[in-house]
ROTOR-807413 format. One record per residue (C-alpha): residue number from 0; x, y, z. Coordinates in steps of 0.25 Angstrom, whole numbers. Layout:
REM ROTOR-807413
  resi      u      v      w
   NUM      X      Y      Z
...
//
This chain:
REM ROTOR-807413
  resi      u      v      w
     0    484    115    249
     1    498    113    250
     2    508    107    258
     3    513    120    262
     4    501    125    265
     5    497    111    272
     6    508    112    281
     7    505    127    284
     8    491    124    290
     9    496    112    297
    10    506    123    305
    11    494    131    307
    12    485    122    312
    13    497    116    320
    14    492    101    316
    15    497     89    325
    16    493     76    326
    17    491     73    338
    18    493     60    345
    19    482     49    346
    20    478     43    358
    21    483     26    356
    22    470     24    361
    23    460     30    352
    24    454     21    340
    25    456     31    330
    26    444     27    320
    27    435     27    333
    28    440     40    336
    29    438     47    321
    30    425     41    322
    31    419     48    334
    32    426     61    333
    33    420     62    320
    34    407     60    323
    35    412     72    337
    36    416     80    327
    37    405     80    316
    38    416     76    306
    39    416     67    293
    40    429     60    288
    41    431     61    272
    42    442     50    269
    43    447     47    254
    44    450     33    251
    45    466     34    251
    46    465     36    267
    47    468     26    275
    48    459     15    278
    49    457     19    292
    50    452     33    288
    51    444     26    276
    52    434     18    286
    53    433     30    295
    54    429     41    284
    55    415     45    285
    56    416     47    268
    57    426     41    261
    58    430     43    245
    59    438     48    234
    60    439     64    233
    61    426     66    226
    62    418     59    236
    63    423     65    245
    64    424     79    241
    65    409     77    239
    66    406     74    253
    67    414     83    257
    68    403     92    252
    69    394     86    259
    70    399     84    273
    71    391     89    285
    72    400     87    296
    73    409     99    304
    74    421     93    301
    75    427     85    288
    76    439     77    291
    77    445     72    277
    78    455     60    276
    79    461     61    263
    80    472     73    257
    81    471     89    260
    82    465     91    246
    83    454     82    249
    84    450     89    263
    85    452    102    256
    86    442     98    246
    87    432     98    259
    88    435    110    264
    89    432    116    252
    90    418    111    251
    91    415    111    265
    92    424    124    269
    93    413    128    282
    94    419    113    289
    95    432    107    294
    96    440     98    287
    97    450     90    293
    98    462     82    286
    99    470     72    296
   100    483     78    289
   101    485     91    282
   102    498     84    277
   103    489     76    268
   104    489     83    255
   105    489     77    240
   106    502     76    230
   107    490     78    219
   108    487     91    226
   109    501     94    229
   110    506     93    213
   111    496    106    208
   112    500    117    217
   113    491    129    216
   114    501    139    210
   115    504    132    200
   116    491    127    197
   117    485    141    196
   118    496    144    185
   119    494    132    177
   120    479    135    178
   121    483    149    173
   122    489    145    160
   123    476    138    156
   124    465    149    160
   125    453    143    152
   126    455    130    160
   127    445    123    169
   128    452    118    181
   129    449    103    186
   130    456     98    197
   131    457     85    203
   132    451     87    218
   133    464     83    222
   134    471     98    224
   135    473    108    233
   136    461    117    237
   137    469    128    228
   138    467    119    216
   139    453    119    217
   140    452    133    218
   141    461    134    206
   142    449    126    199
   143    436    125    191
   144    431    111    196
   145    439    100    204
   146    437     84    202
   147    441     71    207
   148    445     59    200
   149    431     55    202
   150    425     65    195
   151    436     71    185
   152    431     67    171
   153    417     71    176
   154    422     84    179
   155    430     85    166
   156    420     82    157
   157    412     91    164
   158    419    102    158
   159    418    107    143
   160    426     98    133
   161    432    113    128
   162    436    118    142
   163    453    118    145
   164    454    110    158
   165    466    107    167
   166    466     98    176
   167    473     96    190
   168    481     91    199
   169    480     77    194
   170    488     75    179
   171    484     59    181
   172    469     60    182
   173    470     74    172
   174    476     64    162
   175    466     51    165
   176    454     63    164
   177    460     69    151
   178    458     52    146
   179    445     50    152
   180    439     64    147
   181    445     67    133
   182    448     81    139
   183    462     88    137
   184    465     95    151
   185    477    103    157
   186    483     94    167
   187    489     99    180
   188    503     90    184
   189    498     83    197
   190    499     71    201
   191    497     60    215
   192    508     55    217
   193    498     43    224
   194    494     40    208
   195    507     40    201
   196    514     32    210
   197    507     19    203
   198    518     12    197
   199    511      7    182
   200    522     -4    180
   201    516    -11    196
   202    503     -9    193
   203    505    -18    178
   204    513    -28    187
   205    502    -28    197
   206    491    -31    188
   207    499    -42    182
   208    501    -48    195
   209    485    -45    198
   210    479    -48    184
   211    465    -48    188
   212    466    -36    197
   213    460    -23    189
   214    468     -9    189
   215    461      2    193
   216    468     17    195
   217    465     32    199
   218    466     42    190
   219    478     49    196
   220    486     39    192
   221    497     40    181
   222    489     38    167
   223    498     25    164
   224    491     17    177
   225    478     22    173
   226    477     17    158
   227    481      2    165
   228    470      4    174
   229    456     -5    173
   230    450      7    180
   231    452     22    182
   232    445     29    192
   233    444     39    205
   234    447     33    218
   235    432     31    220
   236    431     26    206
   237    441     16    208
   238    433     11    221
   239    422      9    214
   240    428      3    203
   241    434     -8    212
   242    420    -12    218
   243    412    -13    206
   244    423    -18    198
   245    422    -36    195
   246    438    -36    197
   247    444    -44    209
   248    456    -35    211
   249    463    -19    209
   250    475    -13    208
   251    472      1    212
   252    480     13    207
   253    477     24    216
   254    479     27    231
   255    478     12    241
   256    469     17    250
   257    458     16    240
   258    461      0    242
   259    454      1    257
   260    440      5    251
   261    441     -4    239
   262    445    -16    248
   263    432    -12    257
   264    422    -10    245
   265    429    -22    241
   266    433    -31    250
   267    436    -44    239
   268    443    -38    230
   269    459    -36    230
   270    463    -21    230
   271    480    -19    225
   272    486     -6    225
   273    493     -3    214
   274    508     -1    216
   275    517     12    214
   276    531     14    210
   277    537     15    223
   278    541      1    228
   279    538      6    243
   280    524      6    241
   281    515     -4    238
   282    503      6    235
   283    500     19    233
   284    496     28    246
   285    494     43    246
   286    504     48    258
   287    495     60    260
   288    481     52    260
   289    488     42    271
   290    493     54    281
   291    478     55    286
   292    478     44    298
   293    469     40    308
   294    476     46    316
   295    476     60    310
   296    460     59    307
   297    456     57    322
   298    467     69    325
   299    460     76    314
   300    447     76    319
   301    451     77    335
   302    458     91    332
   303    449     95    319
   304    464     96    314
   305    468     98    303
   306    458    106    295
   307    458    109    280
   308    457    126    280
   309    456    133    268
   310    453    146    263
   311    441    151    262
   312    443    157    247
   313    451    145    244
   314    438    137    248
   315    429    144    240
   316    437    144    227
   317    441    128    227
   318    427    124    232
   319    420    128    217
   320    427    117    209
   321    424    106    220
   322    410    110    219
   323    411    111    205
   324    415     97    206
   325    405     92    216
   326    395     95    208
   327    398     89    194
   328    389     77    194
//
């Protein structure tokens, strides 16, 4: 969805946040009107901590696409970006879902909009479409089957070694997955601005200053930081990595609110975010993911406000290639 149409519903639903009582414990208060309200919290690991230890499922976007699918509860409230909640609707379209802020939306998303995806798509008619599950709902349903960075070779090399295949939004991970996979694909000119803003000359400083620590990137990330990493992987991926892992130390290449989890499945081990270009910021944060707040969560579920609401055609059309996705084993 885009901004424009973000800001259109926010009118319609006349969104406000509301002030909070100076009072109330706010993670007491999510807590019981959760349970009031029959509602389960999804949260990705670039939340804030706050939201993390409170989520009642907490994960990258596979996992949590996949208990998305699985929820019983009336009311899904997800901490992460629009795309992500919108991934929830789709497969649970009969229940409410609720995002702290509408205004949380996704650069990635952002850079592939549906106009021009459909005429890119056109000029290459016997092409499977992949796309990286971070997109708008309109992308998906533009779309054979979807993927995360989980999952993407697996659903690459699922497909026939003589079928065309673009691939969108993500050029980064497009060009990591044409390396890993010996497949030529049509890439889309997306991009997160959260993943290129690693500077590669830092990080070769950092890791002399930190010779023991090992380097360890997401796919997103420009192809030059990725062929200096010791490890490429998913957000998950990169969680494990760090826990079965013999090494002491990390410089970490993707968004810092990973570090919370790694620090907590690892509490010995020394966690350093890798730098970016910009000399104001020590790490890499993603503006949209830190807009969800405490505060806006017990907001969220107190007025049920706001809710993802989606078309029902729209629905249908974008749920095939999540399904598609959900079951590739």
């Amino acid at each position: 969805m885009t901004q424009q149409t973000i800001s259109k519903q926010l009118d319609r639903l006349g969104y406000i946040q509301a002030p909070v009582e100076k009072d109330v414990d706010l993670s007491q208060a999510i807590v019981k009107l959760k349970k009031e309200k029959n509602a389960v919290l999804l949260a990705h690991y670039y939340q804030e901590p706050a939201i993390q230890d409170l989520a009642d499922y907490l994960g990258d976007s596979l996992y949590l696409a996949q208990q998305a699918a699985k929820v019983e509860a009336d009311i899904i409230v997800f901490a992460g970006v629009h795309f992500m909640a919108e991934t929830a609707k789709i497969i649970n379209p009969s229940k409410k879902v609720l995002l702290p802020d509408l205004k949380a939306g996704c650069s990635l998303a952002d850079s592939c909009p549906p106009t021009d995806f459909e005429a890119f798509k056109a000029l290459h008619p016997k092409a499977i479409v992949v796309t990286y599950i971070n997109c708008s709902a309109e992308i998906k349903a533009l779309s054979d089957i979807v993927c995360t960075s989980s999952n993407a070779k697996r659903v690459i090399e699922s497909i026939p070694v003589d079928q065309e295949i673009i691939f969108a939004p993500d050029k980064n991970l497009g060009r990591f997955l044409i390396k890993e996979t010996g497949r030529d694909m049509i890439l889309w000119d997306g991009a997160c601005i959260v993943h290129e803003a690693f500077s590669f000359n830092k990080i070769v400083a950092l890791a002399q200053e930190y010779p023991e620590a090992k380097f360890i990137a997401h796919p997103e990330s420009e192809s030059p930081i990725l062929e200096i990493a010791h490890y490429v992987g998913s957000t998950s991926g990169l969680l494990q990595f760090v826990q079965s892992d013999s090494a002491n130390s990390y410089i970490v290449a993707t968004e810092a609110g990973i570090l919370h989890e790694m620090q907590k499945k690892c509490p010995h081990k020394t966690f350093i975010p890798a730098p970016v270009e910009d000399d104001t910021c020590a790490c890499s944060e993603c503006a949209f993911m830190k807009l969800n707040t405490l505060e806006k969560l017990y907001n969220c579920l107190r007025f049920e406000q706001p809710e993802i609401l989606l078309a029902p055609e729209l629905i249908e059309k974008a749920k095939m290639p999540i399904l598609k996705m959900l079951a590739l084993k």
